[in-house]
C-alpha positions as protocol buffer text, in pm:
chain_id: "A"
residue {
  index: 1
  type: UNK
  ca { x: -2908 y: 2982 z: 4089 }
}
residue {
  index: 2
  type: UNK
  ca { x: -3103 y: 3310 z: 4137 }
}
residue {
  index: 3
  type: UNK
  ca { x: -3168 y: 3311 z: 3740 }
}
residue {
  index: 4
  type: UNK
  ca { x: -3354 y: 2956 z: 3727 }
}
residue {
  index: 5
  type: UNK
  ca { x: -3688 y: 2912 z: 3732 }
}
residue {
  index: 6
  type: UNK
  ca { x: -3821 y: 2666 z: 3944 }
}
residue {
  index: 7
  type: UNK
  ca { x: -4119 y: 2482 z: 4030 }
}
residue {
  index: 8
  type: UNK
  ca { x: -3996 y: 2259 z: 4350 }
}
residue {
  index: 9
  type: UNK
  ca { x: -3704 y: 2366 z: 4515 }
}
residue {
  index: 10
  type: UNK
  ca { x: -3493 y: 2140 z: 4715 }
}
residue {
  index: 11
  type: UNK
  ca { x: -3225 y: 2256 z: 4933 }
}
residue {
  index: 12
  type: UNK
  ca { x: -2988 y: 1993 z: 5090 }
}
residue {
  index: 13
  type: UNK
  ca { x: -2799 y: 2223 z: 5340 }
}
residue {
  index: 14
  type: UNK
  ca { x: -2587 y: 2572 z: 5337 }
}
residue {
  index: 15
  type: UNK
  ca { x: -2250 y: 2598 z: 5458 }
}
residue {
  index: 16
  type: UNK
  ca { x: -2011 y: 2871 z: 5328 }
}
residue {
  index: 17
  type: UNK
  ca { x: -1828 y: 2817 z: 5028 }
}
residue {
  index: 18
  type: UNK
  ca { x: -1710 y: 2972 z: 4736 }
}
residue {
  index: 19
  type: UNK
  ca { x: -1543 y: 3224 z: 4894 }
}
residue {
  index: 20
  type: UNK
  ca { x: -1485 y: 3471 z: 4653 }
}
residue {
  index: 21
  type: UNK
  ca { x: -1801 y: 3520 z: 4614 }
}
residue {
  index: 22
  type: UNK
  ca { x: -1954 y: 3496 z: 4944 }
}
residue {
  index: 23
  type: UNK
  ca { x: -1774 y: 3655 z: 5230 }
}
residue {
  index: 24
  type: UNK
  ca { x: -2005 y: 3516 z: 5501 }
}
residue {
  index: 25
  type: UNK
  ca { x: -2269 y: 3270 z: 5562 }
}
residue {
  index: 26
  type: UNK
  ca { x: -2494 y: 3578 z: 5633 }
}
residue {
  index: 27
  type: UNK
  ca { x: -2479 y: 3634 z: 5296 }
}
residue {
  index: 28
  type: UNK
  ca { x: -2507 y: 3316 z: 5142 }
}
residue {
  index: 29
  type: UNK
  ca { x: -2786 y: 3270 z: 5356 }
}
residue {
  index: 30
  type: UNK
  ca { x: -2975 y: 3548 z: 5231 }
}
residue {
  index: 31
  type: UNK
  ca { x: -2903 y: 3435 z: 4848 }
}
residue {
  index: 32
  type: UNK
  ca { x: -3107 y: 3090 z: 4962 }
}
residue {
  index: 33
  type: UNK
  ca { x: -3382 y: 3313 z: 5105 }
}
residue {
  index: 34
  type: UNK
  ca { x: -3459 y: 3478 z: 4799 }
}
residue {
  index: 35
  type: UNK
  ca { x: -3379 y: 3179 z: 4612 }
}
residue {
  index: 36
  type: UNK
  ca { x: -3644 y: 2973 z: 4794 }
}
residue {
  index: 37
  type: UNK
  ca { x: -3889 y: 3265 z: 4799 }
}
residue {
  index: 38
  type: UNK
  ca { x: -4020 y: 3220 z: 4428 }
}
residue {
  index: 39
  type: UNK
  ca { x: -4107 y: 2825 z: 4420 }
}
residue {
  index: 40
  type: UNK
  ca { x: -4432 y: 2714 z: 4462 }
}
residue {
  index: 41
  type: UNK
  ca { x: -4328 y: 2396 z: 4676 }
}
residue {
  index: 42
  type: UNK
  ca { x: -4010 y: 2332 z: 4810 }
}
residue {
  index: 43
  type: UNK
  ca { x: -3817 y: 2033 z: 4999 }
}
residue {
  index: 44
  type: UNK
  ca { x: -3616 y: 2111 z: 5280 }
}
residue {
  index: 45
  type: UNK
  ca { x: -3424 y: 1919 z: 5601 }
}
residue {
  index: 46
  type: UNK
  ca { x: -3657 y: 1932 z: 5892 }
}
residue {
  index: 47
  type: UNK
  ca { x: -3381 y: 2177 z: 6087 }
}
residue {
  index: 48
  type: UNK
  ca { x: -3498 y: 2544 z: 6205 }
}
residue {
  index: 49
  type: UNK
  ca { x: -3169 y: 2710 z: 6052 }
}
residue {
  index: 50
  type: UNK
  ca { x: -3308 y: 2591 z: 5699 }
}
residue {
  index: 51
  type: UNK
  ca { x: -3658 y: 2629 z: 5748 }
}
residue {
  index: 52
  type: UNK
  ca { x: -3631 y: 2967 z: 5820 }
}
residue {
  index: 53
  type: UNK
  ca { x: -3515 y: 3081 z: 5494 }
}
residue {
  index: 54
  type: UNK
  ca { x: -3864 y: 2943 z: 5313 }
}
residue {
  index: 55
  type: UNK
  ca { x: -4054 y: 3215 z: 5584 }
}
residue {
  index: 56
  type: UNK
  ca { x: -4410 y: 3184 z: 5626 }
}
residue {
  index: 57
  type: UNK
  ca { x: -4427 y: 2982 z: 5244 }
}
residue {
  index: 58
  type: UNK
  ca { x: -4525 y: 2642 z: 5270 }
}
residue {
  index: 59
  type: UNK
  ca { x: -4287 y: 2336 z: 5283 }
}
residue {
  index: 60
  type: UNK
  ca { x: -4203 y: 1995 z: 5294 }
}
residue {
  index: 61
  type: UNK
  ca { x: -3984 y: 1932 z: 5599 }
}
residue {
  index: 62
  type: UNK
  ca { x: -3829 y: 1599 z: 5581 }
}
residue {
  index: 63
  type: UNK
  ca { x: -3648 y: 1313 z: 5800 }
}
residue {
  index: 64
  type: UNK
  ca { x: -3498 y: 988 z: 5749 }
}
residue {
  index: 65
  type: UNK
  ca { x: -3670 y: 753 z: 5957 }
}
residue {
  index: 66
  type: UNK
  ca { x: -3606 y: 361 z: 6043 }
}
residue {
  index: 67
  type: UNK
  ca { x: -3263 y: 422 z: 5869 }
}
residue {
  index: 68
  type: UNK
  ca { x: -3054 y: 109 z: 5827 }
}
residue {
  index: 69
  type: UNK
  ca { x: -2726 y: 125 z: 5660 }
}
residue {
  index: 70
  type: UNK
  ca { x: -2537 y: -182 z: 5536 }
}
residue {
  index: 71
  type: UNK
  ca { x: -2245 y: -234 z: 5267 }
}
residue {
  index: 72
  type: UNK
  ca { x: -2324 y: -100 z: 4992 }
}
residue {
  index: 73
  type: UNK
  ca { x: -2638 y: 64 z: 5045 }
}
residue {
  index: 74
  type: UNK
  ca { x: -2986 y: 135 z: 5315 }
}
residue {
  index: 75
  type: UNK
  ca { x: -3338 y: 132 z: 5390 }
}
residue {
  index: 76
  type: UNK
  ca { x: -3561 y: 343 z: 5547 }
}
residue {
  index: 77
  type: UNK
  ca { x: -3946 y: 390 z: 5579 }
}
residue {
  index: 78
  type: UNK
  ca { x: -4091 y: 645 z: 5369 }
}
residue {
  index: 79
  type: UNK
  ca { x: -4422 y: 745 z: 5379 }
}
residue {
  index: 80
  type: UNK
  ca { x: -4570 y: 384 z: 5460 }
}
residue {
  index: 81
  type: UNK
  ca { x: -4323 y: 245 z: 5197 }
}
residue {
  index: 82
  type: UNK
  ca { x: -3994 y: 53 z: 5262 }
}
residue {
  index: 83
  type: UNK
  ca { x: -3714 y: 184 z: 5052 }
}
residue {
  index: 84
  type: UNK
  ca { x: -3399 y: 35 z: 4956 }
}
residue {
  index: 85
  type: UNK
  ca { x: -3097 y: 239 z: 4863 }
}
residue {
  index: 86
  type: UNK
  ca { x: -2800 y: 61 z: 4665 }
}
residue {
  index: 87
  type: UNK
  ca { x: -2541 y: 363 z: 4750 }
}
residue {
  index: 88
  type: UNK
  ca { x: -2408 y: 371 z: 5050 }
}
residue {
  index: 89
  type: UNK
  ca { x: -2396 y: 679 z: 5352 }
}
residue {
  index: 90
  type: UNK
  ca { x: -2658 y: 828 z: 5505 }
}
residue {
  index: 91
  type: UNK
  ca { x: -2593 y: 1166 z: 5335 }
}
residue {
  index: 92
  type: UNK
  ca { x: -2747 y: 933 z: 5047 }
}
residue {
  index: 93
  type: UNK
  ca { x: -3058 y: 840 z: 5244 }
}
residue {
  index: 94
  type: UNK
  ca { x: -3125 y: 1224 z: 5314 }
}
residue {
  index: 95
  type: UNK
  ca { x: -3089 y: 1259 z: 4935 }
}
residue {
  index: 96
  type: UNK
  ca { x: -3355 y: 988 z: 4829 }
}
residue {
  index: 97
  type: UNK
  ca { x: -3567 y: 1138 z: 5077 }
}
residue {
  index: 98
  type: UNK
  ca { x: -3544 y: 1497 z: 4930 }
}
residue {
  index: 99
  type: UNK
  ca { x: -3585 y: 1374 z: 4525 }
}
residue {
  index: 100
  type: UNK
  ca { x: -3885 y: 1127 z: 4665 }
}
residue {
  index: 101
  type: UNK
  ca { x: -4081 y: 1420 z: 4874 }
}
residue {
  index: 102
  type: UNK
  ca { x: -4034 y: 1587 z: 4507 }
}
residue {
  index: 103
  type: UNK
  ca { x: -4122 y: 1327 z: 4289 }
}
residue {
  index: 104
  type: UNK
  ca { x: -4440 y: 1357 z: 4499 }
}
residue {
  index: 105
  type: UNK
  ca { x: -4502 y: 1676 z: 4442 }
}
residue {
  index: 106
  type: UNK
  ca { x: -4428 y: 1624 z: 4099 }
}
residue {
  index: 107
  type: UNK
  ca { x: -4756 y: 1383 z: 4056 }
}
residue {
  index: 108
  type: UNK
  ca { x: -4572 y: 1027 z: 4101 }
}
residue {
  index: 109
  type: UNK
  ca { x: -4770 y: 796 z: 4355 }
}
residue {
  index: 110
  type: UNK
  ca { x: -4543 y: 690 z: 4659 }
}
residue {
  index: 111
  type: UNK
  ca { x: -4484 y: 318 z: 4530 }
}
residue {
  index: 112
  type: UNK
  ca { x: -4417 y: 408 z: 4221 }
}
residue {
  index: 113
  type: UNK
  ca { x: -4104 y: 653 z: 4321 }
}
residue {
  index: 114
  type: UNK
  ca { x: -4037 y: 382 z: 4608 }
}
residue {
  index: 115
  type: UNK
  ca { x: -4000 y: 121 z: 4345 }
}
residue {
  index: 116
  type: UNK
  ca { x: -3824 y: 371 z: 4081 }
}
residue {
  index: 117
  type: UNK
  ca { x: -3525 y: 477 z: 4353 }
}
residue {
  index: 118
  type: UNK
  ca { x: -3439 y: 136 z: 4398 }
}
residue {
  index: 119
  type: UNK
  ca { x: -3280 y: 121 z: 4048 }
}
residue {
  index: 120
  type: UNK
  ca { x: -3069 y: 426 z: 4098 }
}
residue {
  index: 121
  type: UNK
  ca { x: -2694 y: 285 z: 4109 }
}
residue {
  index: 122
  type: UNK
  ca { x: -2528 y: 645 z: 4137 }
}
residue {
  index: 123
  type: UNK
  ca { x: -2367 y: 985 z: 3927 }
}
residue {
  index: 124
  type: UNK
  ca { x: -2010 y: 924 z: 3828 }
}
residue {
  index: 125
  type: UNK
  ca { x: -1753 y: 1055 z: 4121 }
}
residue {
  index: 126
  type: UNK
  ca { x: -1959 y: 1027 z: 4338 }
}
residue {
  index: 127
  type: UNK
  ca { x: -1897 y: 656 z: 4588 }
}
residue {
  index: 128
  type: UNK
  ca { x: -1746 y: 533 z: 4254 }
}
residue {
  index: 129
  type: UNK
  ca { x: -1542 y: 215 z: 4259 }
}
residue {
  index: 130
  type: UNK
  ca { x: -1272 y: 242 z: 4032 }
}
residue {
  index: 131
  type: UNK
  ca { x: -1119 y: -127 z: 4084 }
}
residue {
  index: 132
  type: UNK
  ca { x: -881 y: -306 z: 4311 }
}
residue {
  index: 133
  type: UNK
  ca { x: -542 y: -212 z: 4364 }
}
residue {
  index: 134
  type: UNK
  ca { x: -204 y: -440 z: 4314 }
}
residue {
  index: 135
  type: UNK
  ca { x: -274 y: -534 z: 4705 }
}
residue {
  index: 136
  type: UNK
  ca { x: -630 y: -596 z: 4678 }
}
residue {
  index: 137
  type: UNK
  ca { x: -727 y: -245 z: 4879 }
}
residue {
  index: 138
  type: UNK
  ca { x: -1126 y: -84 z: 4706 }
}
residue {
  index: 139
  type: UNK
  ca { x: -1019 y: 215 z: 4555 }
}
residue {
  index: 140
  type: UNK
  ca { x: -1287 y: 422 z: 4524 }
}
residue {
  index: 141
  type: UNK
  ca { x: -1330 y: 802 z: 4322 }
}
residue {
  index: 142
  type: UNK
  ca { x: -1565 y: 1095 z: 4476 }
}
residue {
  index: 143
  type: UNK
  ca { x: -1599 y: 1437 z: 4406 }
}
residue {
  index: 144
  type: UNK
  ca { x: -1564 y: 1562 z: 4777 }
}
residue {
  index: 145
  type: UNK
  ca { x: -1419 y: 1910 z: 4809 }
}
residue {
  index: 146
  type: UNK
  ca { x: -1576 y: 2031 z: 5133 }
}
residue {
  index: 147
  type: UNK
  ca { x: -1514 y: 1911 z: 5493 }
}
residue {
  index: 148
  type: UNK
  ca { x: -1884 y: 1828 z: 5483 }
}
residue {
  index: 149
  type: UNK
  ca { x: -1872 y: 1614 z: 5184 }
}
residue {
  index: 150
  type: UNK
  ca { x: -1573 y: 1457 z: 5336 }
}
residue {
  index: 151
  type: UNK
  ca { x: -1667 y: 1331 z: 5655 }
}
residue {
  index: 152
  type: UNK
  ca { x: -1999 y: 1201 z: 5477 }
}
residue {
  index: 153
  type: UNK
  ca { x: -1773 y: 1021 z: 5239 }
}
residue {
  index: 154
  type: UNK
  ca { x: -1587 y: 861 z: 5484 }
}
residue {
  index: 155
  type: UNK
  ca { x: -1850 y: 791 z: 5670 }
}
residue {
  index: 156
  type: UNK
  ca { x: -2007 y: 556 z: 5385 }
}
residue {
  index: 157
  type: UNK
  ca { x: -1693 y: 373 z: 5394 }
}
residue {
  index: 158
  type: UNK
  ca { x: -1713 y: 294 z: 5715 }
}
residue {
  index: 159
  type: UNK
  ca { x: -2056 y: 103 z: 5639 }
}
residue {
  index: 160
  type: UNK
  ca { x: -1887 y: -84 z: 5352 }
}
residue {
  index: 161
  type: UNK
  ca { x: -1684 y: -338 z: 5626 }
}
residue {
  index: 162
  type: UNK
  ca { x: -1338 y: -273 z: 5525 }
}
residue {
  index: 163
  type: UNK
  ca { x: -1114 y: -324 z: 5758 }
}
residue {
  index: 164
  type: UNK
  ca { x: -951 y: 33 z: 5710 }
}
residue {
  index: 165
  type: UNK
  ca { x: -1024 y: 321 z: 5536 }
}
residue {
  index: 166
  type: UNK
  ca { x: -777 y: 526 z: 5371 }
}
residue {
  index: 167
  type: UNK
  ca { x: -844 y: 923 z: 5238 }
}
residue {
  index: 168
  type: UNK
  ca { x: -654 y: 1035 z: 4931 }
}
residue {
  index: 169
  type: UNK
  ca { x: -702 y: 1419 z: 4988 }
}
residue {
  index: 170
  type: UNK
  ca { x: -676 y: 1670 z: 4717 }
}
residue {
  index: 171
  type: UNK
  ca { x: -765 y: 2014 z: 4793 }
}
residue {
  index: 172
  type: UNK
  ca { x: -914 y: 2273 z: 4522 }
}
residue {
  index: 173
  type: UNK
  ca { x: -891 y: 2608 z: 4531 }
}
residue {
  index: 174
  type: UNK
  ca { x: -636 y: 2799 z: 4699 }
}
residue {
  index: 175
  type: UNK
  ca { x: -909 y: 3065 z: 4895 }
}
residue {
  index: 176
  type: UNK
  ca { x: -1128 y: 2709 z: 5013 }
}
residue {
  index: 177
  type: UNK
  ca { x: -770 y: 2540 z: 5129 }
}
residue {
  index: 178
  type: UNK
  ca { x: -694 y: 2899 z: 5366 }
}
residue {
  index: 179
  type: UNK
  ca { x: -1075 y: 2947 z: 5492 }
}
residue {
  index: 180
  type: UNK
  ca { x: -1148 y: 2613 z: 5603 }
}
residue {
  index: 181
  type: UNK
  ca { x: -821 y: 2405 z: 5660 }
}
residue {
  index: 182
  type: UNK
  ca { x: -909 y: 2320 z: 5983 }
}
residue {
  index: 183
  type: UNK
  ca { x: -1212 y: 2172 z: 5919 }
}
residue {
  index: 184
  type: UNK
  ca { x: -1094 y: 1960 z: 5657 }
}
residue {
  index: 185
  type: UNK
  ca { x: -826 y: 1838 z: 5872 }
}
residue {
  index: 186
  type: UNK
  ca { x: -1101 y: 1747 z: 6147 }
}
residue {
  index: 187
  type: UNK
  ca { x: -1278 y: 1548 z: 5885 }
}
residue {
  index: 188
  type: UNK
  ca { x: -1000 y: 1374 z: 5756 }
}
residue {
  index: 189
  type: UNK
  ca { x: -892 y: 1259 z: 6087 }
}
residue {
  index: 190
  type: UNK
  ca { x: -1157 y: 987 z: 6054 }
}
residue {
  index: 191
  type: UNK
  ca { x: -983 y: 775 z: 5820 }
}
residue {
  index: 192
  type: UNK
  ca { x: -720 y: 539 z: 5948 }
}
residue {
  index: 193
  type: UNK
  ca { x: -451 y: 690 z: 5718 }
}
residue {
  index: 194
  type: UNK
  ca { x: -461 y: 1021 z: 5572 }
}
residue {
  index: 195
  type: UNK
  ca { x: -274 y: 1108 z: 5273 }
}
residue {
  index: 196
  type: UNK
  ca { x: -290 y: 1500 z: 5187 }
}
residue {
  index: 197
  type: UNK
  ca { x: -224 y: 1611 z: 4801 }
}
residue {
  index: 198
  type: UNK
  ca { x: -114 y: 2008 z: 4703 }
}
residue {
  index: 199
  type: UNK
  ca { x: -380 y: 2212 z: 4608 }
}
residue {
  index: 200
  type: UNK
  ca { x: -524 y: 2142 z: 4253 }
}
residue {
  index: 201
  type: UNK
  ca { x: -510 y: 2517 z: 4070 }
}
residue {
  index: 202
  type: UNK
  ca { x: -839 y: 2623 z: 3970 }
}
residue {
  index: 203
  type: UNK
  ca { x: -952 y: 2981 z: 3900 }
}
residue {
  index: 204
  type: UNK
  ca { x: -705 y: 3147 z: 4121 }
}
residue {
  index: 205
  type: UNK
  ca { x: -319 y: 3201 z: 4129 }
}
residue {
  index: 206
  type: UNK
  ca { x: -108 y: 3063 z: 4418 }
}
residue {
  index: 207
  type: UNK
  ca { x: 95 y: 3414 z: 4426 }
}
residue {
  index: 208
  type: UNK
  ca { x: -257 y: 3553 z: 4517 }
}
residue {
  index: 209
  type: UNK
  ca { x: -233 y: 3310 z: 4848 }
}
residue {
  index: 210
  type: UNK
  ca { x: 131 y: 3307 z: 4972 }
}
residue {
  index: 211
  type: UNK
  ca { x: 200 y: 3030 z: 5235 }
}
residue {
  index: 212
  type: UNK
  ca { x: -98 y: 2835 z: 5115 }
}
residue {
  index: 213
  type: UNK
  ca { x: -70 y: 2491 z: 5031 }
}
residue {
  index: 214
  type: UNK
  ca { x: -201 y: 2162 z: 5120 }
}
residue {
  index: 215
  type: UNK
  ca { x: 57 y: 2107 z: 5425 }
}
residue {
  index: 216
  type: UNK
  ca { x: -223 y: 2357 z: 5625 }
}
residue {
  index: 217
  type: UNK
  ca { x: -496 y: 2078 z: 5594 }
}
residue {
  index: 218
  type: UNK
  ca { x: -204 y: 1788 z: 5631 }
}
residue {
  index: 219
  type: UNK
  ca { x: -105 y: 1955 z: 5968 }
}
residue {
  index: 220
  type: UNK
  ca { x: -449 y: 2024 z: 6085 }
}
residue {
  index: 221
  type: UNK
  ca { x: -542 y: 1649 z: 5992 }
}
residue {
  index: 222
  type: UNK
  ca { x: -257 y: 1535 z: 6196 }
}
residue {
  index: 223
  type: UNK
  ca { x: -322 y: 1826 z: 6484 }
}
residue {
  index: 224
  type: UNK
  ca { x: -695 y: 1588 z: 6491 }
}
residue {
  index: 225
  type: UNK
  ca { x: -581 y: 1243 z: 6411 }
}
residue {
  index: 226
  type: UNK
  ca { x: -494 y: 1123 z: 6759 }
}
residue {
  index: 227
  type: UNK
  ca { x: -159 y: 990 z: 6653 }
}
residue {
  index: 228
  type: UNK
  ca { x: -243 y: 812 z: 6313 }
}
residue {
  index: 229
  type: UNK
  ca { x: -70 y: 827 z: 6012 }
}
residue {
  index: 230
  type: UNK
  ca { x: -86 y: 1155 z: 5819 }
}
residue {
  index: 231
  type: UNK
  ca { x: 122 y: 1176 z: 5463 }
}
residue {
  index: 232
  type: UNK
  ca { x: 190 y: 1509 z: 5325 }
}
residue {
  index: 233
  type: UNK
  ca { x: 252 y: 1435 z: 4955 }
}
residue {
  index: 234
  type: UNK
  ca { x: 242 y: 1725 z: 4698 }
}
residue {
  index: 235
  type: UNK
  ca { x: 235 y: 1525 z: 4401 }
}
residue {
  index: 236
  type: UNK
  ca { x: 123 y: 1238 z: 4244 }
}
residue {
  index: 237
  type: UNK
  ca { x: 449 y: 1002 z: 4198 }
}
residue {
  index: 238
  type: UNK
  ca { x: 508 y: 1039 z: 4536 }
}
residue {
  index: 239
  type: UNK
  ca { x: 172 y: 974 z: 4605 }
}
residue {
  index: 240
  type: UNK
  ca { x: 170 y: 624 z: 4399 }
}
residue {
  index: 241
  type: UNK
  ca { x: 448 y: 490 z: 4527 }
}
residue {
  index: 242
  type: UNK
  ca { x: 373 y: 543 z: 4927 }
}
residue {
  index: 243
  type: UNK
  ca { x: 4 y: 422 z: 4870 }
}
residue {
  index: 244
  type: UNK
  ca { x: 106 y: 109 z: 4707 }
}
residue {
  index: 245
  type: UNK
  ca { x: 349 y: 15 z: 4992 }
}
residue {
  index: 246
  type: UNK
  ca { x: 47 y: 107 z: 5257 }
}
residue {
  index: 247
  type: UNK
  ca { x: -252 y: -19 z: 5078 }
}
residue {
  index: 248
  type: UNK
  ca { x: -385 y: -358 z: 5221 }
}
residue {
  index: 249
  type: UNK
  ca { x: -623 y: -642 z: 5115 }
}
residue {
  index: 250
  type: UNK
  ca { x: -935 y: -513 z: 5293 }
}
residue {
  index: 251
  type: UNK
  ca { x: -844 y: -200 z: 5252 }
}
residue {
  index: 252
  type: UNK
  ca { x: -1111 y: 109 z: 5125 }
}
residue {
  index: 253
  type: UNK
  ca { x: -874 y: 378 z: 4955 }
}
residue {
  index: 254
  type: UNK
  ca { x: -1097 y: 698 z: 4891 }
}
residue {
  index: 255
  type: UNK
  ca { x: -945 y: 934 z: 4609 }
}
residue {
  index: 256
  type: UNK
  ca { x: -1158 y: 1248 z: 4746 }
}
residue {
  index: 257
  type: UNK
  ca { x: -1133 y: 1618 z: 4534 }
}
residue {
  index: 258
  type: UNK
  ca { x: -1292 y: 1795 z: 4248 }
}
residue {
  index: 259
  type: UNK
  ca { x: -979 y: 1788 z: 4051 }
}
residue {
  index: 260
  type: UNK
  ca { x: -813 y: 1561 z: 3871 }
}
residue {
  index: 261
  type: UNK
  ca { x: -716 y: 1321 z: 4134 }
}
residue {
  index: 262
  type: UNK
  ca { x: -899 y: 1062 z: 4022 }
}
residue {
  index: 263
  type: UNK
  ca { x: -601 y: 981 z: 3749 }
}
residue {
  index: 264
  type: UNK
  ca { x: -400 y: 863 z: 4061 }
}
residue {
  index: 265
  type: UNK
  ca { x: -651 y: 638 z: 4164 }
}
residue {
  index: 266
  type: UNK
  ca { x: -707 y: 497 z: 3819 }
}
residue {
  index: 267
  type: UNK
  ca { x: -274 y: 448 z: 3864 }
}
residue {
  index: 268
  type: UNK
  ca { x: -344 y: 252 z: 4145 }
}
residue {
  index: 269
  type: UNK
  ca { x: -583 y: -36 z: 4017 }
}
residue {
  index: 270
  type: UNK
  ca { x: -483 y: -316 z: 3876 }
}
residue {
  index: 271
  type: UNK
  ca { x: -859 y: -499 z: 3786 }
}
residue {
  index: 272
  type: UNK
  ca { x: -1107 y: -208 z: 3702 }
}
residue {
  index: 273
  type: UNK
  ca { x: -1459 y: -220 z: 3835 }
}
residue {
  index: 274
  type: UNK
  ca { x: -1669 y: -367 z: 3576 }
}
């Protein structure tokens, strides 16, 4: 990201990631410093921990205020304008907020990126409805691959009014699986069933990363899940058969992972999304 050149900058959040490249936040942290140093404007969360990596440069620090979630979507007051979201979470809100405050910047009048956002549906695995399985259970696709992105996924379920929510877990990489199993297992324990897949191979070799596989987040989601149902499943026939004797009418059943997980949930439904 250090070789683009930008204009507005707009940073979201930093957590540790990637960890063969970063070995601690420290130094991720300092890669966002100097990456925010060379913008003219930038658009950041109204938290000291991220304003202090713009320094003494000036910023737009932003909230979400008035939020109000419902199925399918919120509203919040921005700038004397009433917005209205049509994905769901408030991750999503924070989002709008953060490509509005750059529109801005950008020359577009308020009410014209007010009215503008409203027409944004969403990006493809991300909150995407795949259909209804053989039950009658949402089955919904997103890209989630960090604990963060997880509990804000299943979070936005939880405003959809499902009756239960289900997580479909697929973990990627073997190095993100070992560093941060615990917190993936924290932020799975917020579904009503957790279902935890092997780790999808990307990049790295599993001989690099003995005893690592997806039982460490499976374990740690059942270590945090106060006694409800955890499946450890390693592949995807397995998988299919135990979700379709779970799965409920009412149901949301979030395939979460960067890999290619969302082939299971396209096994499960019966009547795609339209």
């Amino acid at each position: 990201m250090l070789s683009l050149n930008v204009e507005v900058a707009v940073v979201t959040n930093v957590e540790l990631d990637h960890h063969a490249n970063y070995r601690s936040l420290a130094e991720l942290r300092d890669v966002f410093r100097s990456f925010l140093s060379q913008p003219a404007e930038a658009v950041i969360p109204d938290l000291p921990e991220l304003l202090e990596l713009r320094g003494e440069l000036p910023v737009v620090a932003f909230n979400v205020d008035a939020l109000e979630l419902r199925p399918g979507g919120s509203s919040f007051q921005w700038r004397g304008e009433k917005v209205t979201l049509s994905v769901p979470g408030a991750h999503n809100a924070a989002n709008a907020i953060a490509a509005l405050e750059s529109s801005l910047l950008a020359g577009v009048e308020p009410s014209e990126a007010a009215r503008a956002i409203r027409s944004f549906s969403g990006a493809g695995r991300r909150f995407e409805e795949l259909g209804v399985s053989e039950s009658g259970a949402l089955v919904i696709d997103d890209y989630a691959h960090h604990p963060t992105e997880v509990a804000a996924t299943i979070a936005a379920a939880r405003t959809l009014g499902t009756k239960r929510v289900i997580a479909v877990f697929q973990p990627h990489l073997f190095s993100r699986t070992e560093r941060l199993a615990a917190e993936f297992g924290r932020a799975l324990a917020a579904a009503d069933v957790v279902c935890v897949l092997d780790v999808y191979k990307a990049r790295e070799k599993q001989d690099d990363f003995p005893g690592v596989d997806g039982r460490l987040i499976a374990a740690a989601a059942a270590d945090a899940a106060g006694g409800r149902e955890v499946l450890w499943l390693p592949n995807f026939s397995d998988a299919l058969g135990q979700l379709n004797l779970r799965l409920r009418a009412g149901d949301s059943c979030l395939i979460l992972g960067a890999g290619d997980v969302r082939s299971l949930g396209e096994d499960l439904v019966v009547e795609p999304s339209s």
